[in-house]
N, C-alpha and C positions, 0 to 999 in steps of 0.2 A: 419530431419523434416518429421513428417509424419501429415496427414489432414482426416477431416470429413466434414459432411454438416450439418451445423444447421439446426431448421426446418424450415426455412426459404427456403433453398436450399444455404446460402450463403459457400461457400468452408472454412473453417478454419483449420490453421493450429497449433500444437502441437512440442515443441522440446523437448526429452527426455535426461538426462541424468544421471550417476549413480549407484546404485546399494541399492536393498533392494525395501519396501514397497511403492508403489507410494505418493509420493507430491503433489498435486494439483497445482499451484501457479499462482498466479494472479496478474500480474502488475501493478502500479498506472500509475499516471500522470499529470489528466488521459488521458488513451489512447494511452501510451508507447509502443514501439515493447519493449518485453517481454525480448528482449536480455540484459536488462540493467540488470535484476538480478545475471545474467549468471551461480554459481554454488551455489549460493547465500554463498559463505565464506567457499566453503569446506563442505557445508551441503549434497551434493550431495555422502561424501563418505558414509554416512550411512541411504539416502533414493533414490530413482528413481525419480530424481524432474520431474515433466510435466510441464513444461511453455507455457501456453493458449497465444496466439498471439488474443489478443483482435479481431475482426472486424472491417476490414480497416487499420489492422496495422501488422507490421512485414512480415509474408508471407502469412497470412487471405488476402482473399478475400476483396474489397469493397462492401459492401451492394447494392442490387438495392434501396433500401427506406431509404433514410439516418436517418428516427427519430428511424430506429434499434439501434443506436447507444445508444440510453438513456440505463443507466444502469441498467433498471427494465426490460427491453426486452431483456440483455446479460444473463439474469437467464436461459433463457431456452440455451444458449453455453453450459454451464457450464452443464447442466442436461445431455444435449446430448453428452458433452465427459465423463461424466458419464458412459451414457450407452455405448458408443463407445468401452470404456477401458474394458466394463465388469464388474464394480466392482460395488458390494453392498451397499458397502459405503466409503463416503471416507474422508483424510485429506487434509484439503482448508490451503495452506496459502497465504496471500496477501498483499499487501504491500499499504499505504498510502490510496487512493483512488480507490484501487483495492479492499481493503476491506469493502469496501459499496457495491459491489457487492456480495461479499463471505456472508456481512451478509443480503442481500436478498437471497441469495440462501438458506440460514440457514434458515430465516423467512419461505419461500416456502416449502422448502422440510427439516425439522428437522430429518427427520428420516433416510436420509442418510448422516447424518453429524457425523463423527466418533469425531475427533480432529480436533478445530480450530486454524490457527495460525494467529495474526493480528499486523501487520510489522506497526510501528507508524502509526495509519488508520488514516483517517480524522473522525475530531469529527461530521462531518455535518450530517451523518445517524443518528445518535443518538438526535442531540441535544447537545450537549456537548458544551458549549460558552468558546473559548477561548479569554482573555481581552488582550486588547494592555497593560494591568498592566501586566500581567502576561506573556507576552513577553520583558516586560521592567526589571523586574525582572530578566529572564532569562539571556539575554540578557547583563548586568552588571556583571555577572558573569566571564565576558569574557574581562575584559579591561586590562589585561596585554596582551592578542593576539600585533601584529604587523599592524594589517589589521582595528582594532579595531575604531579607531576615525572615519575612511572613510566610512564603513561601520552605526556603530552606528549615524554619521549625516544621514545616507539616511534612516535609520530607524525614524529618528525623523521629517523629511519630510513626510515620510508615515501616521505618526498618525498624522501629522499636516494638513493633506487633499492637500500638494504641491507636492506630488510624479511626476514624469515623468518615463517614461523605464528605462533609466540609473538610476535610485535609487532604482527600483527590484530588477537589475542584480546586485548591491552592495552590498545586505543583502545576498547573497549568503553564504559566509562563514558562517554563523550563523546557515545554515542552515546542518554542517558538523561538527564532532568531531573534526578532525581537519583539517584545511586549507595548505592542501603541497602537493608537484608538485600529486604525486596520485590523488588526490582529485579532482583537476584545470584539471587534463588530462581527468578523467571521465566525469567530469561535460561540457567539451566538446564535449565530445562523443555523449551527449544525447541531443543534437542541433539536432541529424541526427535519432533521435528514436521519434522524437515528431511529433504528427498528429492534426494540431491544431483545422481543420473541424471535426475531430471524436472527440476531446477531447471537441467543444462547445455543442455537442450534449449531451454527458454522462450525465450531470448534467439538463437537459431539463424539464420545469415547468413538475409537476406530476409524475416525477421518483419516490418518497416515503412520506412519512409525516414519520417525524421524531417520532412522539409518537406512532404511529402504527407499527415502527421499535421496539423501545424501550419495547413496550408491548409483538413482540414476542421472543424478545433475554431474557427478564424477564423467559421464560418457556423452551430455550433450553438446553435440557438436556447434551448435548456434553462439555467436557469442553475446556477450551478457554485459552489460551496464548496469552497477549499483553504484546507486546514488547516496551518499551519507550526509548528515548534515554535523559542523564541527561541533554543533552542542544539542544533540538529540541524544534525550537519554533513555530514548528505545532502543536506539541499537548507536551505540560508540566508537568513533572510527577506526578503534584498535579493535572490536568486536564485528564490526561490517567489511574491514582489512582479512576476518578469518572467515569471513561469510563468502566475501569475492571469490577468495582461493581456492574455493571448492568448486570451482569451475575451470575445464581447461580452458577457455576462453575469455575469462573473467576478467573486466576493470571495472578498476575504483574510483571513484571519483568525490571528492568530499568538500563539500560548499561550505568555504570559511565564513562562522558567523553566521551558519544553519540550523535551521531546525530541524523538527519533523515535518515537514512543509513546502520542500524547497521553490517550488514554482510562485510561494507566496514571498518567502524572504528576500529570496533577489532573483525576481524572474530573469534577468539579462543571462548574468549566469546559468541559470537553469536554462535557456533554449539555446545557450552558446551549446551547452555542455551536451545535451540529448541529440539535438540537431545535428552534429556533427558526428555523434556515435551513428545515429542513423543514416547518417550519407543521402 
């Protein structure tokens, strides 16, 4: 673990691991300690991954002013381990809700954005509407699973406006290629990686407008890697196919038998697939 100061003065920390051209990597959640990507699938043996410990989370620092946490004010983290690292420019990848930060930093600073990579991002930067059809959809694809009836009732409470907590925590497996003890043991783990006061801040009224996003990912010139997975029902690979296209540089790539996850469902795949967008 090694650390910088944003300009704020708040202490953040960086874990490096690997070998080859630096990684950027940005965690979702939001607001996950950074641990949860860990080498992201083995992609560590053919780049030097940097995992940003968000602000207020992993071994960063807590902020003195907590509205730093919105994710339009974590632009300048990222700029300052930037320069921290030394480097020109560089490759961002991110994951879920960590990529609304990557693509504010894109928006702000394009001209040190060499290679993007966007791990199932949320559609909310953009604009991108995902419909409970198109979760229901998805979703149906999955009724031979075991877990399936239990699950798919607490999905049908959700869009029926009767959810409670224990009907969140049941869509879980949906949101996994596949559901088995791996899977159940992770998704444990990250009980203990969540920061629920930093994560209500990230999304805080006037972090972005989505059409002023969308206008400048329309001109960056970098080109850009999203990764979809064929049964994430965060974002669906006919909803991440309209996410791609809003980049003139944009491919898609879509992990059959994916989740939201993809470095966990089939890591081969996932380092075939990143590795080689990155050259």
């Amino acid at each position: 673990m090694e650390t910088f100061d944003g300009t704020d003065g708040t202490r953040l920390a960086y874990h490096c691991s690997g070998d080859g051209p630096a990684l950027i990597c940005l965690p979702g959640g939001p607001m996950q300690d950074s641990a949860y990507l860990g080498d992201l699938g083995g992609l560590a043996a053919h780049r030097t991954l940097v995992r940003l410990d968000l602000r207020g989370t992993g071994e960063s620092a807590v902020p003195a002013d907590p509205e730093s946490y919105r994710c339009d004010r974590q632009v300048a983290d990222v700029e300052a381990l930037r320069r921290h690292l030394g480097l020109e420019r560089v490759d961002l990848a991110a994951h879920c809700t960590g990529a609304t930060l990557a693509l504010l930093y894109a928006a702000r600073h394009p001209e040190r954005v060499d290679r993007l990579v966007l791990l199932n991002p949320s559609p909310r930067p953009v604009g991108v509407e995902v419909t409970d059809r198109d979760r229901r959809e998805l979703a149906e694809l999955r009724r031979q699973e075991p877990w399936f009836p239990a699950a798919f009732a607490a999905f049908e409470r959700i869009w029926a406006g009767r959810a409670d907590d224990e009907d969140w925590a049941a869509i879980t497996p949906f949101t996994w290629g596949r559901w088995d003890a791996a899977a159940r043991a992770h998704h444990e783990r990250e009980a203990s990686w969540r920061h629920p006061d930093a994560a209500a801040g990230y999304y805080a009224d006037g972090a972005f407008d989505p059409a002023a996003v969308r206008s400048a990912v329309a001109h960056l010139a970098a080109p850009v890697l999203l990764v979809a997975g064929e049964y994430d029902v965060a974002l669906p690979p006919t909803r991440a196919a309209e996410y791609a296209d809003l980049f003139p540089k944009g491919e898609l790539a879509v992990q059959p038998g994916g989740g939201h996850q993809p470095w966990l469902d089939d890591p081969h795949w996932f380092v075939d697939t990143v590795a080689r967008f990155l050259g």
